[in-house]
C-alpha positions in Angstrom: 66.4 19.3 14.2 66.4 22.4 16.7 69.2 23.6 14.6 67.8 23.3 11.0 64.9 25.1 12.4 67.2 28.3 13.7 69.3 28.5 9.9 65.9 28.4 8.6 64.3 31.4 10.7 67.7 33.3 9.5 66.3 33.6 6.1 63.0 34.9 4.8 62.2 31.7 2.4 62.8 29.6 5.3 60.7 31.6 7.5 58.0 30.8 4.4 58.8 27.4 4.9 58.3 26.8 8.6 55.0 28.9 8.3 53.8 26.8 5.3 54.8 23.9 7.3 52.9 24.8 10.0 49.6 25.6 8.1 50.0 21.9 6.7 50.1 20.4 10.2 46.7 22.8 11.2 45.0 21.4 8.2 45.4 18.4 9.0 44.8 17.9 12.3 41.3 20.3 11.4 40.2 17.4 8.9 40.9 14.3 11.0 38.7 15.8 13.8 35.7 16.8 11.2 36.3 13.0 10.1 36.1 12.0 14.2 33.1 14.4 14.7 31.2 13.4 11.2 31.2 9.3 12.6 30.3 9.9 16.4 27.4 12.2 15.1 25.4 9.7 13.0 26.4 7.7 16.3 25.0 10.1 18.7 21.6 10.6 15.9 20.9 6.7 15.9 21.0 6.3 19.7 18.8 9.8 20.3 16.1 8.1 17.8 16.5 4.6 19.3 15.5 6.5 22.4 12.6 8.3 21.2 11.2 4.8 19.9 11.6 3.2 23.0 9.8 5.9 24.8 7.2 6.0 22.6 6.4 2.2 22.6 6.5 2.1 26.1 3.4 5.0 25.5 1.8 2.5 23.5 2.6 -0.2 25.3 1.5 1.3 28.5 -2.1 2.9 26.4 -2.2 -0.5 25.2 -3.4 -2.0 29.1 -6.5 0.2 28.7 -9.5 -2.1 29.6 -13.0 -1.3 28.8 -14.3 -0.1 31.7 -11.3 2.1 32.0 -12.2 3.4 28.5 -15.6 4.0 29.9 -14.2 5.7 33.0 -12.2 8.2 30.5 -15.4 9.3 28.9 -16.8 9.9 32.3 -13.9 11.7 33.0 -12.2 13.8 30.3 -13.3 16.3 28.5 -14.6 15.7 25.0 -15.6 17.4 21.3 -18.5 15.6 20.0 -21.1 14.7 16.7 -24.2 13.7 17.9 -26.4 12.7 15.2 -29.7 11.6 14.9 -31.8 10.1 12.0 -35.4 9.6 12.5 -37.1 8.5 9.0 -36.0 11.9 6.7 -35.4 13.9 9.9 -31.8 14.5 11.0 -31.0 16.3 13.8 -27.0 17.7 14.6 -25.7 18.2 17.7 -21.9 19.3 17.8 -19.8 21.0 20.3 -17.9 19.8 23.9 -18.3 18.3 27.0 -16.1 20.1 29.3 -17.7 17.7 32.5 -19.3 20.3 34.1 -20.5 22.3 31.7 -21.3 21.0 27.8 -21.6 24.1 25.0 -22.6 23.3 21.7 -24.4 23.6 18.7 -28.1 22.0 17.4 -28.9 22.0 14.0 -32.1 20.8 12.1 -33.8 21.3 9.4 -35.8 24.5 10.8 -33.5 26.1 13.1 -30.1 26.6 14.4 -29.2 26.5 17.9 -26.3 27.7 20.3 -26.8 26.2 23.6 -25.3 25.4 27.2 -26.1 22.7 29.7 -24.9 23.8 32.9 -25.7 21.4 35.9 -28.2 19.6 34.1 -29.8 22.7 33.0 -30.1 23.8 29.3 -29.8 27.2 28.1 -30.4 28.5 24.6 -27.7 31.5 23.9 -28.4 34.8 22.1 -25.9 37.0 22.2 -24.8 37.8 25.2 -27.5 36.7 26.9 -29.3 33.1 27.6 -32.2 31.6 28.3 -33.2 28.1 29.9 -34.9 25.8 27.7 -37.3 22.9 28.9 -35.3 20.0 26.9 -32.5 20.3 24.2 -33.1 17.3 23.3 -36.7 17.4 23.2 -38.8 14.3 21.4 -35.8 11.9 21.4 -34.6 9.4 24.4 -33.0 11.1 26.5 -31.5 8.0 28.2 -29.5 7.5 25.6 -27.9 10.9 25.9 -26.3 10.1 29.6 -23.5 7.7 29.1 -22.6 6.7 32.6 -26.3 5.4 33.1 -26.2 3.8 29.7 -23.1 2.1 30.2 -24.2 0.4 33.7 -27.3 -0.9 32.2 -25.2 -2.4 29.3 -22.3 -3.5 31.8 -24.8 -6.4 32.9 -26.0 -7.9 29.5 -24.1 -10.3 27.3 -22.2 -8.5 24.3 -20.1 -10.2 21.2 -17.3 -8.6 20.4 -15.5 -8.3 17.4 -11.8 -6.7 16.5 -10.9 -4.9 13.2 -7.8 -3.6 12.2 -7.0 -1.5 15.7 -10.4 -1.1 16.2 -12.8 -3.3 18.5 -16.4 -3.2 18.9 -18.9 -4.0 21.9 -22.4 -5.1 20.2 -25.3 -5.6 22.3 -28.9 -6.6 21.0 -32.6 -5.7 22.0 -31.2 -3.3 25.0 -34.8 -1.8 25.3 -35.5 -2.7 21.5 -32.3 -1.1 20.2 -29.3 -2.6 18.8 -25.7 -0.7 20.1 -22.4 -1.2 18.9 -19.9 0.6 20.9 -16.7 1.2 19.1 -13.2 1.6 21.0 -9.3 2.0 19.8 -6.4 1.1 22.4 -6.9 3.7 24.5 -10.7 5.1 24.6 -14.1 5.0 23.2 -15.0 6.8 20.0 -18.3 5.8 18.7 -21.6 5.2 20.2 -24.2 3.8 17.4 -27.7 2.9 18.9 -30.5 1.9 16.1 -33.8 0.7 16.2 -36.5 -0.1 12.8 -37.1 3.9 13.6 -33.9 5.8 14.8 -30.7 5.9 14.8 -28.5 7.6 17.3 -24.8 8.0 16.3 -22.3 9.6 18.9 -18.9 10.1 17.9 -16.4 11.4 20.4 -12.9 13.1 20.0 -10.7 13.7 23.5 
């Protein structure tokens, strides 16, 4: 074979040859590996998302454990954007903003006047500008009980409750707490919805973590 190759190299159209031959054998062995590498990528793809699902249920799963006085704990303990609002007969009164635990800024609207305020260490403080000033009570004529969730929720953590489950969604609903009726709606993982109503008010807190 070693011999055929040398009478070949004596000529130029044999030199053609063995360098034709040669480009043949490259192209090949370049397609059988993109062939190789095309079926161990879909490979590699599969197992990389089998492995993000499993991480991600185990999330779940591990959100999942979450009891309700864990949930309760969370809002105690995380910060928070909120929509407070309150109905009283035609009178509706907005509060929106966050609860960064120590200090909550937001916004309260009604139908006169337009707010920016700050509760700093139980104190409020109505902000112009740059500038602020305290004010008695921000939420002034409305129960203010209502408004601190830690003391609501050990009050309510000794009364009987039914609870009902929708979709991913289940609800805590107490009766005649103090003459209101409060539904306390939670997901997997936390609370996000407060409603408290009476034959005069309604208080609705929604929370977003």
């Amino acid at each position: 074979m070693f011999e055929k190759i040398k009478e070949l190299k004596k000529t130029e159209k044999g030199n053609a040859l063995i360098k034709l031959s040669l480009y043949s054998v490259f192209l090949i062995l370049v397609i059988v590996l993109l062939m190789i590498g095309n079926r161990i990528e879909p490979n590699r793809k599969t197992l990389k998302k089998d492995n993000i699902d499993s991480k991600n249920e185990s999330v779940l799963q591990k959100q999942d454990k979450l009891t309700y006085f864990e949930k309760q704990e969370k809002l105690y303990q995380k910060p928070f954007e909120f929509t407070y609002t309150v109905t009283n007969n035609d009178k509706k009164i907005t509060y929106i903003g966050k609860n960064d635990l120590n200090k909550i800024e937001g916004i309260k609207e009604t139908d006169e006047e337009l707010i920016r305020y700050t509760i700093e260490e139980g104190i409020a403080y109505r902000i112009r500008l740059s500038s602020k000033e305290e004010i008695s009570n921000i939420y002034e004529g409305l129960d203010e009980r209502l408004f601190s969730f830690k003391n609501l929720f050990e009050s309510l953590n000794s009364l009987e409750m039914k609870v009902e489950i929708t979709d991913e969604l289940k609800k805590y609903i107490y009766k005649d707490y103090d003459e209101y009726d409060i539904t306390v709606t939670t997901n997997a993982q936390e609370i996000t919805n407060i409603y408290i109503e009476n034959s005069i008010i309604t208080y609705d807190f929604k929370f977003t973590y």
